[in-house]
C-alpha positions as CSV (number, residue, x, y, z in Angstrom):
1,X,-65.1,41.6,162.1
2,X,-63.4,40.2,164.9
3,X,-63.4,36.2,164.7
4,X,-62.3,33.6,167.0
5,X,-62.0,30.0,166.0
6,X,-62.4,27.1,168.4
7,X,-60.5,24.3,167.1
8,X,-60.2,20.4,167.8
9,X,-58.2,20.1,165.3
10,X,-55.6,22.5,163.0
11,X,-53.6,21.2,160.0
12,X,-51.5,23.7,159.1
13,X,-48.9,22.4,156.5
14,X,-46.5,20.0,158.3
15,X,-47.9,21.2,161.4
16,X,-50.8,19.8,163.6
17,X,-52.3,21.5,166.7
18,X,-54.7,20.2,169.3
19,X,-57.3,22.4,170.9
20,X,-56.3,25.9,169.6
21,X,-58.0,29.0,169.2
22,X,-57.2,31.0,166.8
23,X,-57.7,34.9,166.6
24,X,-58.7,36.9,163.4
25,X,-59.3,40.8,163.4
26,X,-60.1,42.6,160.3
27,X,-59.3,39.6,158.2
28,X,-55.8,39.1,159.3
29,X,-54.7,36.4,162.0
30,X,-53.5,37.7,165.0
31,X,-52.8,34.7,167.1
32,X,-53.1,31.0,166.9
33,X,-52.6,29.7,170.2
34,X,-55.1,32.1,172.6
35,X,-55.8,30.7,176.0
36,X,-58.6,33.1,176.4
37,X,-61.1,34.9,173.9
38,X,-61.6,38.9,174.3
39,X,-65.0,40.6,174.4
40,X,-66.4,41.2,171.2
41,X,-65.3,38.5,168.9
42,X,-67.2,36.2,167.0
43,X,-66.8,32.5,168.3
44,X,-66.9,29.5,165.5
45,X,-66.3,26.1,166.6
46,X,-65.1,23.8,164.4
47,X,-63.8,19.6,164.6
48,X,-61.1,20.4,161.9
49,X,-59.0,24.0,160.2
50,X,-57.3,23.6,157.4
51,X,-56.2,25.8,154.9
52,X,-57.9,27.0,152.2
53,X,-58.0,24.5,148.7
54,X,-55.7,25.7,145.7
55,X,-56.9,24.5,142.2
56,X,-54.9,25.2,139.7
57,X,-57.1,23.7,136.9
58,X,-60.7,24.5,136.6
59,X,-62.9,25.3,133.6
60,X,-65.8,26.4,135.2
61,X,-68.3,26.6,138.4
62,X,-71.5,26.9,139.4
63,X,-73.3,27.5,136.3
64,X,-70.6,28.9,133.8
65,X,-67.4,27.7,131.7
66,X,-65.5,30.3,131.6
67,X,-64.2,29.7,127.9
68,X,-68.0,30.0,126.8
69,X,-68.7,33.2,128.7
70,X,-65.8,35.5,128.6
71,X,-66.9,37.3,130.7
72,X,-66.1,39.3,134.2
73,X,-69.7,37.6,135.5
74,X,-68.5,34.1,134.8
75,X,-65.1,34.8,136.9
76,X,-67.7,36.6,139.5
77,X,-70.0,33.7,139.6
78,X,-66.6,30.9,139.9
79,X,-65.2,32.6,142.1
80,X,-68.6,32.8,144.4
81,X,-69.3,29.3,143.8
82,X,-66.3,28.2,144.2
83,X,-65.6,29.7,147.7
84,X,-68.4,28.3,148.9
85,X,-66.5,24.8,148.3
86,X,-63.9,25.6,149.9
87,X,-61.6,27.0,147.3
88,X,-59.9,30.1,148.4
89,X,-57.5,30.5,144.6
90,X,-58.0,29.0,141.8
91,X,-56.5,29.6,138.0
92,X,-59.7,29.3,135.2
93,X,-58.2,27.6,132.4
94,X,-58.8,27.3,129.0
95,X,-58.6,24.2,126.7
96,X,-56.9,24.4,123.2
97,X,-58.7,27.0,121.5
98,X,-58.4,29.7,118.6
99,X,-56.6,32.5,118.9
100,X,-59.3,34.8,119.4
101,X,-61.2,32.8,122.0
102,X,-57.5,33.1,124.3
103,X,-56.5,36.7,123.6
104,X,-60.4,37.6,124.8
105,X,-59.9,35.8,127.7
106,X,-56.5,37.2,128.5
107,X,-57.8,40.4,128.0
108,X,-61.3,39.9,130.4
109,X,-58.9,38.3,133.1
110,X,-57.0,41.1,132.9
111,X,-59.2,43.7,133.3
112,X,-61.5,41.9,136.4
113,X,-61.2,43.7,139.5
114,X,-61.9,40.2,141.8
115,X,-65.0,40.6,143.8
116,X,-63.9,37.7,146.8
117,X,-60.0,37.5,146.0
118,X,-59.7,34.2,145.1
119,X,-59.6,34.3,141.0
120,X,-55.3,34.0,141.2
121,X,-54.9,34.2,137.1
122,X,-55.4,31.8,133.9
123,X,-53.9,28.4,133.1
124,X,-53.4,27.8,129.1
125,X,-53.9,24.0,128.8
126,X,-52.9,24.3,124.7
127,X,-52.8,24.6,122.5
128,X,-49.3,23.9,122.0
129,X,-50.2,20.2,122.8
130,X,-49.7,17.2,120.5
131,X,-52.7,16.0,118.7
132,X,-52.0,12.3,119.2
133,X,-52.9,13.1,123.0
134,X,-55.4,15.6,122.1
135,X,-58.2,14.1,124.4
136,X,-61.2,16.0,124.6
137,X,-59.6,18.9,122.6
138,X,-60.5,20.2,119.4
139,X,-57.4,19.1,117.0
140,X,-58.5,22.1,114.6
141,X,-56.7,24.8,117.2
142,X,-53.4,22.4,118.2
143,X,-50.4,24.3,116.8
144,X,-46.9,24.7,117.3
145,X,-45.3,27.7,118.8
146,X,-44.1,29.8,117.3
147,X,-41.6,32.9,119.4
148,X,-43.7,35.3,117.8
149,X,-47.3,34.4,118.9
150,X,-45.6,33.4,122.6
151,X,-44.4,36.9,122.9
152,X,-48.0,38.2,122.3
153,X,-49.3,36.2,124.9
154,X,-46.7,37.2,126.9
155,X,-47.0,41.0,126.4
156,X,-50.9,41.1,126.4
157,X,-51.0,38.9,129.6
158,X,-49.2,41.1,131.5
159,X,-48.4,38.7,134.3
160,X,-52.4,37.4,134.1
161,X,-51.2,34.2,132.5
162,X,-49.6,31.8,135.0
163,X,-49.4,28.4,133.9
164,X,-49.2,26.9,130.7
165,X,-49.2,23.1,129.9
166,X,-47.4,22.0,126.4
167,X,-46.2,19.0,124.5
168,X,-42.4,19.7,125.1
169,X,-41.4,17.4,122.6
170,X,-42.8,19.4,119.8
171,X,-41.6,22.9,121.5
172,X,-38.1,24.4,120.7
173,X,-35.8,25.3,123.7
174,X,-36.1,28.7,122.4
175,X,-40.2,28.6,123.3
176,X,-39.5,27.0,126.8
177,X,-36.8,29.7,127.5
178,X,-38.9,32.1,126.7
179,X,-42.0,31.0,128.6
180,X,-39.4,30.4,131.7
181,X,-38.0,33.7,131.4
182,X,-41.4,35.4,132.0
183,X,-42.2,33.1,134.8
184,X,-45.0,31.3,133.3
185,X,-45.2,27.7,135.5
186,X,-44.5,25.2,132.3
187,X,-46.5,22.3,132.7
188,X,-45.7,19.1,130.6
189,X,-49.1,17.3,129.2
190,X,-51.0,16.2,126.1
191,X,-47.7,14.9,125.1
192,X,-46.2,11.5,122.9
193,X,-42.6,12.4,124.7
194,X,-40.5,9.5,125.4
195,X,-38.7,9.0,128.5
196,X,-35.0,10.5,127.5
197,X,-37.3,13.2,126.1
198,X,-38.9,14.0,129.2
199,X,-36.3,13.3,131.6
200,X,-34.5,16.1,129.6
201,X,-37.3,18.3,129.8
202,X,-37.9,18.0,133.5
203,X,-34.5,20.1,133.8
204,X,-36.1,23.2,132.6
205,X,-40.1,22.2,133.3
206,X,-41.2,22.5,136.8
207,X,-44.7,20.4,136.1
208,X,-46.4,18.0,134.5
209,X,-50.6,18.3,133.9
210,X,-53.1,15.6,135.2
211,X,-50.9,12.5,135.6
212,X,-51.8,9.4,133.5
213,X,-54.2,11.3,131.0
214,X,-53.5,12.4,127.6
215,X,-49.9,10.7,127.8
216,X,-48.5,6.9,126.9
217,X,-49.6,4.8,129.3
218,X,-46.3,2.9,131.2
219,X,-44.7,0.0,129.6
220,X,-42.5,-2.0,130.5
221,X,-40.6,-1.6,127.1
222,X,-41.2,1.7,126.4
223,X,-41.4,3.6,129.9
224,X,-42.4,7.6,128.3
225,X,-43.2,10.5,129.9
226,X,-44.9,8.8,133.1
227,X,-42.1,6.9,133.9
228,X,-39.8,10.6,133.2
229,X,-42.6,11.8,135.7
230,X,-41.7,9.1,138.7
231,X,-37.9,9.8,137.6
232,X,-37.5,13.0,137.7
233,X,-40.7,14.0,140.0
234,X,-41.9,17.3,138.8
235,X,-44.8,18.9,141.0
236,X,-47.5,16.6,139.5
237,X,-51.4,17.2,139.1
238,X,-53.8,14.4,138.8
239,X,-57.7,13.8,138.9
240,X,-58.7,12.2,141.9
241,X,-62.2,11.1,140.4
242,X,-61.7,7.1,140.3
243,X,-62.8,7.7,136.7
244,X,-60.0,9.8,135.0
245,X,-57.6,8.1,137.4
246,X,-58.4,4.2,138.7
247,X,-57.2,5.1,142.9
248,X,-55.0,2.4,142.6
249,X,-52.6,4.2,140.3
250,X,-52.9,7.1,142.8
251,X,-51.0,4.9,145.1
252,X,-48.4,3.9,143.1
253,X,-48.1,7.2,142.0
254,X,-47.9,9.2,145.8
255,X,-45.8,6.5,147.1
256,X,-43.0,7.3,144.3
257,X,-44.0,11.3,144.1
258,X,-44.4,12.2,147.7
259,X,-45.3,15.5,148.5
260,X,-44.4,16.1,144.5
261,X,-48.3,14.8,143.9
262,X,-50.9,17.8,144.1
263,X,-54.6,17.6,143.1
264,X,-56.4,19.6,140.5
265,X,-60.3,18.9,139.8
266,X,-60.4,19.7,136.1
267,X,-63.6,20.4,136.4
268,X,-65.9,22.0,133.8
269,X,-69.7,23.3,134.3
270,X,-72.6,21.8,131.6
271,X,-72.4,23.5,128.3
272,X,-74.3,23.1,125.0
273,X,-72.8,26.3,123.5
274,X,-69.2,26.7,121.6
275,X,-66.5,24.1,120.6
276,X,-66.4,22.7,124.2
277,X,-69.9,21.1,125.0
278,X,-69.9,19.4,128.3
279,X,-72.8,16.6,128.9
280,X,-73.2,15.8,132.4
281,X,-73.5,11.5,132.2
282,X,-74.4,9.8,135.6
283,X,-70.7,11.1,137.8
284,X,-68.8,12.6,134.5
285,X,-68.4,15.1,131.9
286,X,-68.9,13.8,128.4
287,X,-68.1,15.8,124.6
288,X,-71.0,14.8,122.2
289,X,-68.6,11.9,120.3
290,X,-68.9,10.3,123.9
291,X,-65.2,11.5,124.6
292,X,-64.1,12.0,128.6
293,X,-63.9,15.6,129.4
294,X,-63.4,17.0,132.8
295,X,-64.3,15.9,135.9
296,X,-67.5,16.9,138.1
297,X,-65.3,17.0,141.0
298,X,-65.1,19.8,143.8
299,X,-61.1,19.8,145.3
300,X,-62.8,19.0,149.0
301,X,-64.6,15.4,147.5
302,X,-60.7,15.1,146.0
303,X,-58.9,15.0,149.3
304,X,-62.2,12.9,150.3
305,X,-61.1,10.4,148.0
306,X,-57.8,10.5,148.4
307,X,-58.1,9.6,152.0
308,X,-60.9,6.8,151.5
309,X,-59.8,4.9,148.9
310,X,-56.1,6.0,148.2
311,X,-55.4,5.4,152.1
312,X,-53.5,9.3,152.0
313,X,-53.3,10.9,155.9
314,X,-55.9,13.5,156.3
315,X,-53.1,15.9,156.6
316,X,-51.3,15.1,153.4
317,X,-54.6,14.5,151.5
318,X,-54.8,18.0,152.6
319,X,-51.4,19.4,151.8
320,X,-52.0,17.8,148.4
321,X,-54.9,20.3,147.7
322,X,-53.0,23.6,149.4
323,X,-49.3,23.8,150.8
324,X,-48.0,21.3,147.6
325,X,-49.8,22.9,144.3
326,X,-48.6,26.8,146.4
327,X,-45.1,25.8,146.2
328,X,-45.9,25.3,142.7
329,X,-47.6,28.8,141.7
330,X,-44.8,30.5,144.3
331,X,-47.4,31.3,146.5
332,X,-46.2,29.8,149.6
333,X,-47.4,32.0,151.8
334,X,-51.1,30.8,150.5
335,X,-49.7,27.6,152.1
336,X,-48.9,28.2,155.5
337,X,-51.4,29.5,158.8
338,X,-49.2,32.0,160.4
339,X,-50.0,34.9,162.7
340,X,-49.9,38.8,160.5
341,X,-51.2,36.7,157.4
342,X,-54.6,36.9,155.5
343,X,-57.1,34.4,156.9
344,X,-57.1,31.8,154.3
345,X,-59.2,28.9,156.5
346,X,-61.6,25.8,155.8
347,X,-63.6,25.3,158.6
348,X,-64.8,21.2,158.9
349,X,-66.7,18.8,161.0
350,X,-65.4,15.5,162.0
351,X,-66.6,13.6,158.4
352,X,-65.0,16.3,156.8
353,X,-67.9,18.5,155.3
354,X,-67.7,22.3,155.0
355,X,-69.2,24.7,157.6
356,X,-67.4,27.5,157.0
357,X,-64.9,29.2,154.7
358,X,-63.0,32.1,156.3
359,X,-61.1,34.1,153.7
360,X,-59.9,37.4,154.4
361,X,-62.5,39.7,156.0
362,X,-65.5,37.5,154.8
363,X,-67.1,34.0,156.3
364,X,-68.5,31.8,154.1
């Protein structure tokens, strides 16, 4: 299919365009400043092209959480529904489980042949966490690594795994070398680690997982890992809901962090099935005990919120949700619209809604 996109407006990373046209054949761009459109291509018009969103921490979509349907249909049926959002990658995670439940889902990642593309790998949030930030997670399944059951994970992933998120503090260096040395992104969270702790860490951990949650809040006494965060400014996640997150913190947070801020949804799907049993209450996800869980966000209402109540540019509330968090995976070309690349597009109207998602051969 031959596609040509009529645009008022393109953010493209740290670029903006005016009144561009850009040219897609066969699913790759071929130019993105055409003065005139050939004969037989498809025209779109569109107020606003971004990039595709990148969330690098979902539990689930549409009507399945992944850790309760291992399954190649629950990664078919996220990855459709999530497309349709507006998210063109995405890493299904799983929360601090048993053994079993994460070699399974190693193993059914691994062996999915992606039916729209967008399914990049897993995120491992646990269980090497500590259980004094455990959160919504099940304490039973918190452990401490050990070189021996990292290795497994390592060799059975085959590459499938690409983030993992850890209490540092209760980690050797040996661990962290290891997980390094495979190139699994370390991400620091569900953590009790003091600030020399963590400003030690952040030499050798690139990340740090949903800022503000499941971590010491900042003291003035005793500053911890938040204030090793704004020191040291790893790339950053956080949960743009106004309820995980008051959007005042937000501020203070991007105006220390900068472009070192990225947005995840943490979202999970309704579940009344396994350890993880998600109650949808009135704009959240609840556990049983009345615990916070995940969020019921989508990444587009993110950068939505982030530019209402947060007072982010449009076109940083948008790198925040692609170009920053694919610096982080080492997937910049997922962050960038340049001519010979896969289309990778959000198509919007002037209040920012979806109209289209164009991702590779394929309009959404």
């Amino acid at each position: 299919m031959n596609i040509a996109i009529v645009a008022k407006t393109i953010y493209n990373n740290l670029e903006i365009y005016r009144d561009q046209t850009i040219l897609i054949e066969s699913g790759i761009i071929t130019e993105l400043d055409q003065k005139k459109i050939p004969t037989n291509y498809k025209i779109i018009k569109a107020d606003i092209v971004s990039l595709g969103l990148l969330d690098l921490q979902i539990y689930g979509a549409g009507k399945t959480l992944f850790s309760a349907d291992l399954s190649h249909e629950s990664l078919e049926e996220m990855e459709s529904a999530l497309i349709n959002q507006g998210c063109t990658g995405f890493l299904a995670t799983l929360a601090t489980n048993s053994d079993e439940v994460f070699l399974k889902a190693i193993e059914v990642a691994k062996s999915y042949q992606p039916k729209i593309g967008n399914f990049l790998g897993l995120h491992l949030e646990g269980p090497f966490i500590n259980p004094l930030k455990k959160g919504a997670h099940i304490e039973k399944y918190i452990k401490v690594a050990t070189k021996q059951y990292v290795a497994e994970i390592i060799q059975k992933s085959e590459g499938i795994v690409k983030m993992i998120t850890i209490a540092p503090e209760l980690q050797s260096e040996e661990i962290i070398d290891v997980l390094n040395e495979a190139g699994i992104i370390i991400s620091a969270g569900h953590s009790m680690a003091t600030f020399n702790e963590g400003s030690e860490f952040f030499s050798k951990i690139p990340a740090a997982t949903h800022l503000f949650n499941a971590m010491p809040a900042l003291h003035h006494r005793s500053p911890g890992l938040v204030a090793a965060i704004f020191a040291k400014k790893p790339y950053t996640s956080v949960v743009a809901d106004g309820i995980h997150v008051d959007f005042e913190m937000i501020k203070i947070a991007k105006q220390i962090l900068g472009e070192r801020l990225f947005l995840i949804t943490d979202a999970v799907t309704s579940c009344k099935e396994g350890p993880y049993q998600h109650i949808f209450d009135k704009d959240r996800y609840i556990m049983p005990d009345g615990t916070l869980s995940g969020s019921a966000l989508t990444m587009l209402k993110a950068v939505k919120n982030c530019i209402d109540y947060v007072d982010i540019a449009i076109e940083d509330a948008l790198r925040m949700a692609n170009s920053y968090p694919a610096k982080l995976l080492r997937k910049e070309r997922l962050g960038n619209i340049e001519v010979g690349e896969s289309a990778n597009l959000l198509l919007l109207d002037k209040n920012l809604n979806l109209t289209h998602t164009i991702f590779k051969d394929a309009v959404y």
